[in-house]
VOKEFI-998164 format. One record per atom (N, C-alpha, C): residue number from 1; x, y, z. Coordinates in steps of 0.1 Angstrom, whole numbers. Each point is the difference from the previous one (the first is absolute). Layout:
(site NUM, (X, Y, Z))
...
# end
This chain:
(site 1, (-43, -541, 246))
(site 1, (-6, -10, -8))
(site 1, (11, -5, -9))
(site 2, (-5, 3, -14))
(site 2, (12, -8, -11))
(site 2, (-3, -4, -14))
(site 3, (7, -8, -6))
(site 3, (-4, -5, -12))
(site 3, (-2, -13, 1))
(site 4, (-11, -5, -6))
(site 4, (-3, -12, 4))
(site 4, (-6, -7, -20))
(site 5, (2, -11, 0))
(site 5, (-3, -5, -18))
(site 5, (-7, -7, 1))
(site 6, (-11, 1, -7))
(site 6, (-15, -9, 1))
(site 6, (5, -11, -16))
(site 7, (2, -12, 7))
(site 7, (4, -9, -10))
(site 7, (-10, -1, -11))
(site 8, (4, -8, -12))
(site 8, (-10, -4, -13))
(site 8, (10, 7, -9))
(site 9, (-8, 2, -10))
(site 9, (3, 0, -13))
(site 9, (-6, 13, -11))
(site 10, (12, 12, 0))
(site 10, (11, 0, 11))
(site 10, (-3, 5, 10))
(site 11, (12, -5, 13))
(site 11, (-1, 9, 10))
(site 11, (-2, 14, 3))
(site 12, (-6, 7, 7))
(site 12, (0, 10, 3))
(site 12, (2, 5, 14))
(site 13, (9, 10, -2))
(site 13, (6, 9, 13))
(site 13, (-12, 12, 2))
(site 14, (-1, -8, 15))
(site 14, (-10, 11, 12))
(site 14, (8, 10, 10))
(site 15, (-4, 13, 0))
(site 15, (6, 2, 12))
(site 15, (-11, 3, 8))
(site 16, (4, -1, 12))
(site 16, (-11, -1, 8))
(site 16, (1, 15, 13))
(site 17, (-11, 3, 1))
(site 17, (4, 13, 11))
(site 17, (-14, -3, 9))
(site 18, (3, 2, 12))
(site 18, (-8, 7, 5))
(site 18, (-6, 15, 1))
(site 19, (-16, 2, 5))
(site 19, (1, 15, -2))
(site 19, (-10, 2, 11))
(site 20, (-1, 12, 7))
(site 20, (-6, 3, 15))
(site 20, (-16, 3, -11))
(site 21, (-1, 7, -9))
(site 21, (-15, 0, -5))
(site 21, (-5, -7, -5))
(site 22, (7, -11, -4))
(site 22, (-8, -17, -9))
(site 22, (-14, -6, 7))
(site 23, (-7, -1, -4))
(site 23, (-14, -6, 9))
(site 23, (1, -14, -8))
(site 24, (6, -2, -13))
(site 24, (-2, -13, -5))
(site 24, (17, -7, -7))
(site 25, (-1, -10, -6))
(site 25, (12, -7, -5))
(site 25, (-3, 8, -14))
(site 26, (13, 5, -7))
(site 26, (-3, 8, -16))
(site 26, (12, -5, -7))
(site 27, (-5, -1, -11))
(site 27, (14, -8, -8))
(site 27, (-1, 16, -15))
(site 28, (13, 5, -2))
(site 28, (1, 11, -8))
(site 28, (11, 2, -11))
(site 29, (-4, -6, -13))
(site 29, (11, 3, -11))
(site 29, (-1, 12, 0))
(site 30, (14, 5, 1))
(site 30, (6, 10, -6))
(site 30, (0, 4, -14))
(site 31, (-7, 8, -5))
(site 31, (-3, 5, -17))
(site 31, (16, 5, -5))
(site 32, (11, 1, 8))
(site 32, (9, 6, -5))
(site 32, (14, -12, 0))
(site 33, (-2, -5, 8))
(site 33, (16, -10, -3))
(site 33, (-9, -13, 3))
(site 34, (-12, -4, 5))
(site 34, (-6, -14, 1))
(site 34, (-1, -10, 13))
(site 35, (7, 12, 6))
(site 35, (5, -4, 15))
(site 35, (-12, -3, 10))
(site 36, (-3, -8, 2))
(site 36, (-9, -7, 12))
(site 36, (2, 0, 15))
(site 37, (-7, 7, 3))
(site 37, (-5, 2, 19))
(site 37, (-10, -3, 0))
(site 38, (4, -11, 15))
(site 38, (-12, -5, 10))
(site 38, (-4, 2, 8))
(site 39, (-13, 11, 1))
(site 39, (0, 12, 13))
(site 39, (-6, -10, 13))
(site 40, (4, 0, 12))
(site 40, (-7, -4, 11))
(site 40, (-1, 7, 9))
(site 41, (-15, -3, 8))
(site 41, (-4, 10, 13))
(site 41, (12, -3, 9))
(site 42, (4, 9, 10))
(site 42, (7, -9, 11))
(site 42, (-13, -12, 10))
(site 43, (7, -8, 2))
(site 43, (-6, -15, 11))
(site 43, (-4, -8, -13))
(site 44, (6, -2, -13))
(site 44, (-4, -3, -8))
(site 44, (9, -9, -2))
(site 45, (0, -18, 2))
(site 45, (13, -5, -1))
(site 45, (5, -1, -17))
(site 46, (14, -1, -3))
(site 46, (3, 0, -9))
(site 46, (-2, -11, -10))
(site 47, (-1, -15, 7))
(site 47, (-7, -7, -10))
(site 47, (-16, 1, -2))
(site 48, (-9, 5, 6))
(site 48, (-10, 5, -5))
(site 48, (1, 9, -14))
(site 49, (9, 8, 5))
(site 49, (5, 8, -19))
(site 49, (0, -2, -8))
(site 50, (9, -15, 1))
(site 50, (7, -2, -10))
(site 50, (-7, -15, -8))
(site 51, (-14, 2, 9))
(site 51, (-8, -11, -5))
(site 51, (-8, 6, -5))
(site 52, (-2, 14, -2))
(site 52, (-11, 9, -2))
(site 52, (4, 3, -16))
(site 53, (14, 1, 0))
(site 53, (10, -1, -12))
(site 53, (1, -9, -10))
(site 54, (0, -16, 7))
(site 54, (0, -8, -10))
(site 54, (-15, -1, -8))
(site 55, (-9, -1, 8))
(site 55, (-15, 3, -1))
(site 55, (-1, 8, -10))
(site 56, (5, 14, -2))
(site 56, (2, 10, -11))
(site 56, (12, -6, -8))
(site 57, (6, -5, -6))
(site 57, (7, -7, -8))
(site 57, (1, 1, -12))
(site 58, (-9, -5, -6))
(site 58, (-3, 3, -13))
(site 58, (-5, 12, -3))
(site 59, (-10, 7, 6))
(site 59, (-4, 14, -6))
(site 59, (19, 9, 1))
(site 60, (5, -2, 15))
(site 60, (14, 3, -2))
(site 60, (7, 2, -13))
(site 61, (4, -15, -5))
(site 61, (6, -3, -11))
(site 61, (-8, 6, -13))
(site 62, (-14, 3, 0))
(site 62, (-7, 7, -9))
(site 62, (5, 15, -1))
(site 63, (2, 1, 10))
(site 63, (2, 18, -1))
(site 63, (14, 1, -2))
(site 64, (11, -9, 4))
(site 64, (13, 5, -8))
(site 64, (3, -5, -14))
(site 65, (-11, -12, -8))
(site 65, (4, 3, -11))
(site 65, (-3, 9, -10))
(site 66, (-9, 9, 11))
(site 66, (0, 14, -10))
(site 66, (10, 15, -1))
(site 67, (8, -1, 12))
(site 67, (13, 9, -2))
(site 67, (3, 0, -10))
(site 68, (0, 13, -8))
(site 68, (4, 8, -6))
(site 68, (15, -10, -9))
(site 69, (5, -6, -11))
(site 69, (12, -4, -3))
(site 69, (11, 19, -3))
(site 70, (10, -7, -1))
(site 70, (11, 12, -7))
(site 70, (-2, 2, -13))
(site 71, (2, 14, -4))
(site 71, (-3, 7, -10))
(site 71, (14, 10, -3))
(site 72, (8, -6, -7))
(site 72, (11, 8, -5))
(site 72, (0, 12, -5))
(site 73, (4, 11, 0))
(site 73, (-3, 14, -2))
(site 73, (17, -1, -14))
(site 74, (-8, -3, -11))
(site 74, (8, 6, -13))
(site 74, (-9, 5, -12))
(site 75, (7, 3, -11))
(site 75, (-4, 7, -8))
(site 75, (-10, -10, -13))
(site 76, (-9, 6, 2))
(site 76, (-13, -9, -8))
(site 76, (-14, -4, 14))
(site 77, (4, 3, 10))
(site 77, (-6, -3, 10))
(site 77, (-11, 11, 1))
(site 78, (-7, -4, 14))
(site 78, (-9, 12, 6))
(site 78, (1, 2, 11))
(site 79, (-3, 13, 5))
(site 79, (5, 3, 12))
(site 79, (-15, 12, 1))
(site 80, (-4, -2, 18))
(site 80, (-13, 8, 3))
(site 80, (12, 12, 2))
(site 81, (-7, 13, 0))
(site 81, (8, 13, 7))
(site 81, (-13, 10, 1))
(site 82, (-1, -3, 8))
(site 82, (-13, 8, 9))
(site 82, (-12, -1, -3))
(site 83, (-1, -11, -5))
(site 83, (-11, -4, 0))
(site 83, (1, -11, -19))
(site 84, (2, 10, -7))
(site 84, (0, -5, -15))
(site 84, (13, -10, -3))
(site 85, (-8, -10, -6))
(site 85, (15, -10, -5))
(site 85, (1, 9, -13))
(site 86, (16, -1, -1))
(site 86, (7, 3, -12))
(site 86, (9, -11, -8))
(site 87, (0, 3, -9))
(site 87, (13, -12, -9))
(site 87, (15, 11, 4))
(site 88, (7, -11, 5))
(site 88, (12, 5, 4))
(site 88, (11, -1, -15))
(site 89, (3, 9, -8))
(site 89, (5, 2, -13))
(site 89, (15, 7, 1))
(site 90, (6, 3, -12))
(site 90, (13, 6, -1))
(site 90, (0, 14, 6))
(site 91, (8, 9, 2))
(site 91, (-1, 12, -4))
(site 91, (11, 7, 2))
(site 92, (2, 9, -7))
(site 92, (10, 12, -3))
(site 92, (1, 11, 13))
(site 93, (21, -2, -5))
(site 93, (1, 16, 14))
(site 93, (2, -11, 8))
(site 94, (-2, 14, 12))
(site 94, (7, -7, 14))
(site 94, (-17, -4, 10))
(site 95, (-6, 3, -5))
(site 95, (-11, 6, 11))
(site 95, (-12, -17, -3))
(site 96, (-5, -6, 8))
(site 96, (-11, -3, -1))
(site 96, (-15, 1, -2))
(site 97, (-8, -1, -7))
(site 97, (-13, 8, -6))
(site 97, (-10, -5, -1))
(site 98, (-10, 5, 5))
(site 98, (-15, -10, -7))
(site 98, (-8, 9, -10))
(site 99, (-5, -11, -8))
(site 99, (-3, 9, -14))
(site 99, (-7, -9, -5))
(site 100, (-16, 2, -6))
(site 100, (-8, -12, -5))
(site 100, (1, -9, -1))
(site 101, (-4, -6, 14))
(site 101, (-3, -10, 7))
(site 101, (11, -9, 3))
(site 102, (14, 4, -1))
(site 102, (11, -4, 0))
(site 102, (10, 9, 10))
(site 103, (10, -11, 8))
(site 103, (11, 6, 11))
(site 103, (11, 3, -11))
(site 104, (6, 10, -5))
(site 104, (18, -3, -6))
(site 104, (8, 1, 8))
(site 105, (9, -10, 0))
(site 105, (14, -5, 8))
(site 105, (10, 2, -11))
(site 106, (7, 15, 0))
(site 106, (20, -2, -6))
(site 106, (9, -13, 4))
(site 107, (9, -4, -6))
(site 107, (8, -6, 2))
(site 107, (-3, -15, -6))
(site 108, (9, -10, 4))
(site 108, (1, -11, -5))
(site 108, (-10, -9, 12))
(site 109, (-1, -10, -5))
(site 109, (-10, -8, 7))
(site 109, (5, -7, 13))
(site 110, (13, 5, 5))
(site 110, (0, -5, 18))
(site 110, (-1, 17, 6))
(site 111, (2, 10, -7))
(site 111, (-9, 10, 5))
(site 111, (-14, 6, 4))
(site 112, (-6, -16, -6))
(site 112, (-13, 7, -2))
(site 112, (-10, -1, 14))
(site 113, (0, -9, 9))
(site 113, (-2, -4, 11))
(site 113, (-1, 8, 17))
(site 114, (20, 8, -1))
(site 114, (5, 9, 8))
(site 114, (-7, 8, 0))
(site 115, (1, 6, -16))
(site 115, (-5, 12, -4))
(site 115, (-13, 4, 4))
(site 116, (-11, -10, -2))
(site 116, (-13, 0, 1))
(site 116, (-3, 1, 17))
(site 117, (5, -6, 3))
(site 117, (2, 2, 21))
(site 117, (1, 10, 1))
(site 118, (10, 9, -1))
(site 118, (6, 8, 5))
(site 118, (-11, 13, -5))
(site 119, (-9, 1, -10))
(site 119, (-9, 6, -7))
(site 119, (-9, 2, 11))
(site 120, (-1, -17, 0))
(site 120, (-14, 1, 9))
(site 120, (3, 5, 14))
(site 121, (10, -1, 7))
(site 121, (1, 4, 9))
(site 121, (-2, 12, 5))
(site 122, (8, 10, -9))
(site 122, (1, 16, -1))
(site 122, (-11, 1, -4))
(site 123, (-8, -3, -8))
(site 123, (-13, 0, 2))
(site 123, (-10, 0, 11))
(site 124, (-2, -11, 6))
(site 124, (-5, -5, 13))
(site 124, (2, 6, 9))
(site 125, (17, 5, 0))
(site 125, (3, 17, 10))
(site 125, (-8, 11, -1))
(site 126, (-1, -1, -10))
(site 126, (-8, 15, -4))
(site 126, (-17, -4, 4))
(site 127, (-6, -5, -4))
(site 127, (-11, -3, 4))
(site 127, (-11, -1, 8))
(site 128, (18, -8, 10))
(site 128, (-5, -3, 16))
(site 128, (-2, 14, 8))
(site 129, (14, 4, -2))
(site 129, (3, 14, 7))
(site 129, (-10, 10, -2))
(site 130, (-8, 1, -12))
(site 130, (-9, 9, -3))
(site 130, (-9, -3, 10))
(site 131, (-4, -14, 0))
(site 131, (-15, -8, 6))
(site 131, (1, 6, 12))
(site 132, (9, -2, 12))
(site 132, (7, -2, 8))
(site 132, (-1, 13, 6))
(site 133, (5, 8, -6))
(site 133, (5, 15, 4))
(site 133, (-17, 4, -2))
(site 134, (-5, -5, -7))
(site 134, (-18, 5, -4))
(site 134, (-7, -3, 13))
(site 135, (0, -12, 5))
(site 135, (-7, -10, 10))
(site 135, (5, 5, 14))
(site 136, (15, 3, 1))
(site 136, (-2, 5, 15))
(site 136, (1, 17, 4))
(site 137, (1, 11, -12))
(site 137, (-8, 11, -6))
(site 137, (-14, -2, 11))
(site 138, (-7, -8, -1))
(site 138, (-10, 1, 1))
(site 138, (-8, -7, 10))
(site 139, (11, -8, 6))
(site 139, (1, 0, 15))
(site 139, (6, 9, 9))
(site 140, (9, 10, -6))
(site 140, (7, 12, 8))
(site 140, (13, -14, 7))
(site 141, (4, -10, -7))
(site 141, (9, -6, 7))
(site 141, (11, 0, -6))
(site 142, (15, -4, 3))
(site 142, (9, 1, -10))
(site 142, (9, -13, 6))
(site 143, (9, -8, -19))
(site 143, (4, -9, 7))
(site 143, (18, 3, -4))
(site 144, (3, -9, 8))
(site 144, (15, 0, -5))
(site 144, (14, 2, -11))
(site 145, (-7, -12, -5))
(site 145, (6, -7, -11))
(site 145, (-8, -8, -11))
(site 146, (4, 1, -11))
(site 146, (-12, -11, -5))
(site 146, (15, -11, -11))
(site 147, (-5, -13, 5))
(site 147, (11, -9, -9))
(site 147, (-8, -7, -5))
(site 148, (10, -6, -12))
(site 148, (-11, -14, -12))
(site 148, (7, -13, 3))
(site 149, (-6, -10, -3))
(site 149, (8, -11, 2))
(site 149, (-9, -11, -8))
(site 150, (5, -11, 0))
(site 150, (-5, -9, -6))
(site 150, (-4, -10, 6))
(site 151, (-15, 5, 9))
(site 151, (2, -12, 14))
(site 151, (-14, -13, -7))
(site 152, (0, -10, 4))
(site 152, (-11, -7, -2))
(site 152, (-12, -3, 8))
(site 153, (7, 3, 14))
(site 153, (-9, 0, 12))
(site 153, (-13, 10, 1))
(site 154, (4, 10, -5))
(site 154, (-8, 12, 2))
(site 154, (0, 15, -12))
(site 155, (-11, 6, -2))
(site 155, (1, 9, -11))
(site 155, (5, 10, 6))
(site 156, (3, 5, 16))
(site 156, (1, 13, 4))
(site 156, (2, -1, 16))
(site 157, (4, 8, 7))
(site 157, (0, -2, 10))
(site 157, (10, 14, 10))
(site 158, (-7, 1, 12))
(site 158, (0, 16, 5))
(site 158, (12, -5, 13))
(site 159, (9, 3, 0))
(site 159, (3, 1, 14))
(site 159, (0, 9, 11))
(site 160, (-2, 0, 15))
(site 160, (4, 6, 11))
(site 160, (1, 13, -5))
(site 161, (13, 0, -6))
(site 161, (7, 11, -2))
(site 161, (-6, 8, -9))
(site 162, (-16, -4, -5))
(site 162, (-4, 7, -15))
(site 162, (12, -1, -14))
(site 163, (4, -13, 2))
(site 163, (12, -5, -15))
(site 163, (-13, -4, -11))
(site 164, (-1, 0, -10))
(site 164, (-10, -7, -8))
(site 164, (7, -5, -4))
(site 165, (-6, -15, -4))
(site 165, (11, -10, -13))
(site 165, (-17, -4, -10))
(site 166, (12, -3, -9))
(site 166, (-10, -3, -12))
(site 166, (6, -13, -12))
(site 167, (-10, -6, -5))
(site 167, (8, -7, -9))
(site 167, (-3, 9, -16))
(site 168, (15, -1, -2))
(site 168, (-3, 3, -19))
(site 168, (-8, -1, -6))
(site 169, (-4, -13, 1))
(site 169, (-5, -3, -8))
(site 169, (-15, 1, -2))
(site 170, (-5, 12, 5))
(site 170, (-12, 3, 2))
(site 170, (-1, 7, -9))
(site 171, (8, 6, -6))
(site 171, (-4, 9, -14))
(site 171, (-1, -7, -12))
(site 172, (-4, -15, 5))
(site 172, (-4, -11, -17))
(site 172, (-13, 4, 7))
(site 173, (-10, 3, 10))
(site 173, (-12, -5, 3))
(site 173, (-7, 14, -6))
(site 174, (-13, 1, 2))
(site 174, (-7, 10, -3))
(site 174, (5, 14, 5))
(site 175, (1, 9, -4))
(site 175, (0, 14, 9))
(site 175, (-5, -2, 14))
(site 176, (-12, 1, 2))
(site 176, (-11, -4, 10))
(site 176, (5, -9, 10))
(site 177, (3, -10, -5))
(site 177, (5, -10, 8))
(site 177, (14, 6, 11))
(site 178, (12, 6, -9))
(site 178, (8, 7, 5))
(site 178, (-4, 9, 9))
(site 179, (-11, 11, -1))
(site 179, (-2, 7, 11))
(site 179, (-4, -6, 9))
(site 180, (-6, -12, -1))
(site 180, (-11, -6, 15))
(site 180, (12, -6, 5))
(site 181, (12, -1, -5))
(site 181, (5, -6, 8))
(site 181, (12, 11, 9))
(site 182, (-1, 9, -5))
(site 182, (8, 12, 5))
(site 182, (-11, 6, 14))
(site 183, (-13, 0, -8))
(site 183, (-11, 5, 9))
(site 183, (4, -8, 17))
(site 184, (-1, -12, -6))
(site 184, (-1, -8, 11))
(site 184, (12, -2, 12))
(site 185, (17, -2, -7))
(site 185, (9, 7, 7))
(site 185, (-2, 14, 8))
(site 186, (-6, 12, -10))
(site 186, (4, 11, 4))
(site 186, (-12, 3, 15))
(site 187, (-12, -12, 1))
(site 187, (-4, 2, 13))
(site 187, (2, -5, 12))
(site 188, (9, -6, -2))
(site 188, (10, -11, 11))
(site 188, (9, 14, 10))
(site 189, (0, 12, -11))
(site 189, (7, 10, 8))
(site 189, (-11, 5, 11))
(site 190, (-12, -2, -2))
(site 190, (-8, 0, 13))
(site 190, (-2, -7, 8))
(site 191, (-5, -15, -12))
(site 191, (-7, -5, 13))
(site 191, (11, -17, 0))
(site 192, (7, -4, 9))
(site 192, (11, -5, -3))
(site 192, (-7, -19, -3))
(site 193, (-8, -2, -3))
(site 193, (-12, -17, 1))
(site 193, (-5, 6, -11))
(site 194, (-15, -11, 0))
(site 194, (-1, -7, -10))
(site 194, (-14, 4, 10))
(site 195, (-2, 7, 3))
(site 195, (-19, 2, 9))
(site 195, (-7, 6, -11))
(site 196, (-11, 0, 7))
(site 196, (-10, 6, -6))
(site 196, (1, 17, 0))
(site 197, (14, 6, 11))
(site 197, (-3, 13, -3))
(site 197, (9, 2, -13))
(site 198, (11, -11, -6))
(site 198, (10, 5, -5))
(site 198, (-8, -6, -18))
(site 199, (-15, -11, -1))
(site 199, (-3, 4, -10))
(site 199, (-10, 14, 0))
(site 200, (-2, 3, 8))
(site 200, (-6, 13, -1))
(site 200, (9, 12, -5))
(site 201, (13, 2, 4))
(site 201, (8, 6, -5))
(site 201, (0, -3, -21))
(site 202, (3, -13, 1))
(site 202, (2, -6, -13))
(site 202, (-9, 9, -9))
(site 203, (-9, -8, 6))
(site 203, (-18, 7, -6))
(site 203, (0, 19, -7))
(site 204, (5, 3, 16))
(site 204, (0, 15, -4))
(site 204, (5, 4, -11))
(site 205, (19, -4, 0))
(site 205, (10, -1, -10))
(site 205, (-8, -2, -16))
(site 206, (-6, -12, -3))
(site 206, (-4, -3, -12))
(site 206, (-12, -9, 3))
(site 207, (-10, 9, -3))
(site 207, (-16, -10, 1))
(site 207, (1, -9, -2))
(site 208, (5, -5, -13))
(site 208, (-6, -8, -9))
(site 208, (14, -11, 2))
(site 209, (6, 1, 8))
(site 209, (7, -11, 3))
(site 209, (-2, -16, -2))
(site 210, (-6, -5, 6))
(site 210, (-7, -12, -4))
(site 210, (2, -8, -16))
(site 211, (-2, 8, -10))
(site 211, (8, -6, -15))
(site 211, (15, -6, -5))
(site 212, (1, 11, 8))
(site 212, (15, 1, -2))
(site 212, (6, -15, 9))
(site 213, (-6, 3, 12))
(site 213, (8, -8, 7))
(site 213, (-7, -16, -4))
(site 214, (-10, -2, -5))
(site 214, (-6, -13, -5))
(site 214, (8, -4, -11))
(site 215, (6, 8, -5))
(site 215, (8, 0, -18))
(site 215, (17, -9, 7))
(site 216, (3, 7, 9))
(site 216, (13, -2, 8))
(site 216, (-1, -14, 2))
(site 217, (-10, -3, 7))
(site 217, (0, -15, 9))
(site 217, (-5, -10, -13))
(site 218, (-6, 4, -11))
(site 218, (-3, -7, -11))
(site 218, (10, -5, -9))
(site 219, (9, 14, -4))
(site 219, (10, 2, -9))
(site 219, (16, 1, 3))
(site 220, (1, 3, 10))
(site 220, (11, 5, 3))
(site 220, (12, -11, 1))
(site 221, (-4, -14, 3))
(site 221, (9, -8, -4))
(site 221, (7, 2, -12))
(site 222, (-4, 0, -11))
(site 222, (3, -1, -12))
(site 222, (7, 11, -2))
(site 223, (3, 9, 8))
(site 223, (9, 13, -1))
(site 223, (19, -5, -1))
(site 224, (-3, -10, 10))
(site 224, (15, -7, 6))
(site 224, (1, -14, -11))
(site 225, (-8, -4, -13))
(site 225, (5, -6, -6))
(site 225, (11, 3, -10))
(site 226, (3, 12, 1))
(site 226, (6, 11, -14))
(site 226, (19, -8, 7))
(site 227, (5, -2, -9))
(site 227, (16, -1, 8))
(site 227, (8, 9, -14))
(site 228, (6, 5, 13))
(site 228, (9, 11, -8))
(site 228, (15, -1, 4))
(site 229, (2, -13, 2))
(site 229, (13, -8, 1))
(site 229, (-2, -12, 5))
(site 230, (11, -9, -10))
(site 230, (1, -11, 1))
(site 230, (1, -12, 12))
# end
């Protein structure tokens, strides 16, 4: 298929895929970078799509002028960390701290950014690993590796090999939120889709699933407006 730009004001870039389970034409912002796919059945010609597209047009252009803007991460700011916003403030020593209702950052103010990453990350390690090592505990499964990264496509994701990946930046979101999304990697080590046996798995993992993951698809853009470099 490809990328294809639905003219007006402004343009917007479609990509377009086919997919063997589509029963209908679906048009789908992306909550995390804004990115637009035009799902089509196969026998489905492609200017039918993309007339299906202009047709959606405006609600289109409605839904990306609500992407999330950039949010600079310095001192005087706020920042979520696991759920609670803090005022991101001075602080003493080498160590980073949270302390009524406040993050402390050492150092001068182009440290304060790195520093705070790097927090959250080793953080987010620790976290996940716990979740992780908890969730397939209790499948009797075991996985590889577990890496973090800063992807926008996706919060998590299992490979073949049982590799877990995860983004960081999941330790701005709720506790909760964090585990369902570990939960949900960590049952990919069974069931390798997206069926109904593999939310049954889910299910098992964490009943109450369903919150968490409604909080994600609601909130979770606004995770990736934080910039922690220029």
């Amino acid at each position: 298929m490809g990328d294809h730009i639905l003219q007006g004001n402004p343009p917007v870039a479609l990509t377009l895929r086919r997919s063997a389970r589509a029963r209908r034409i679906s048009l789908r912002v992306s909550g995390l970078d804004g990115r637009v796919t035009l799902t089509l059945p196969h026998g489905v010609p492609e200017r039918e799509a993309l007339q299906f597209a202009h047709e959606k047009a405006g609600w289109l252009r409605r839904q990306l002028t609500g992407q999330p803007e950039h949010v600079r991460v310095a001192r005087g700011g706020a920042l979520p960390i696991e759920g609670r916003t803090l005022i991101i403030a001075p602080g003493a020593g080498r160590r980073v701290i949270e302390a009524e209702g406040k993050v402390l950052v050492p150092g001068t103010d182009k440290h304060v950014a790195p520093r705070l990453q790097a927090y959250l990350k080793t953080r987010a390690r620790d976290r996940l690993a716990a979740a992780s090592d908890h969730y397939a505990g209790l499948l009797g499964r075991k996985y590889t590796r577990l890496t973090l990264r800063d992807t926008r496509s996706r919060w998590g994701s299992c490979s073949a090999a049982a590799a877990l990946n995860y983004s960081w930046r999941l330790i701005m979101a709720p506790p909760e939120v964090l585990r369902y999304v570990a939960a949900h990697e960590v049952a990919h080590l069974q069931e390798m889709n997206h069926s109904s046996a593999f939310w049954a798995v889910v299910e098992d993992l964490m009943p109450d699933y369903n919150a968490p993951r409604r909080w994600l698809r609601e909130n979770g853009a606004g995770l990736h407006k934080y910039r922690f470099r220029d």
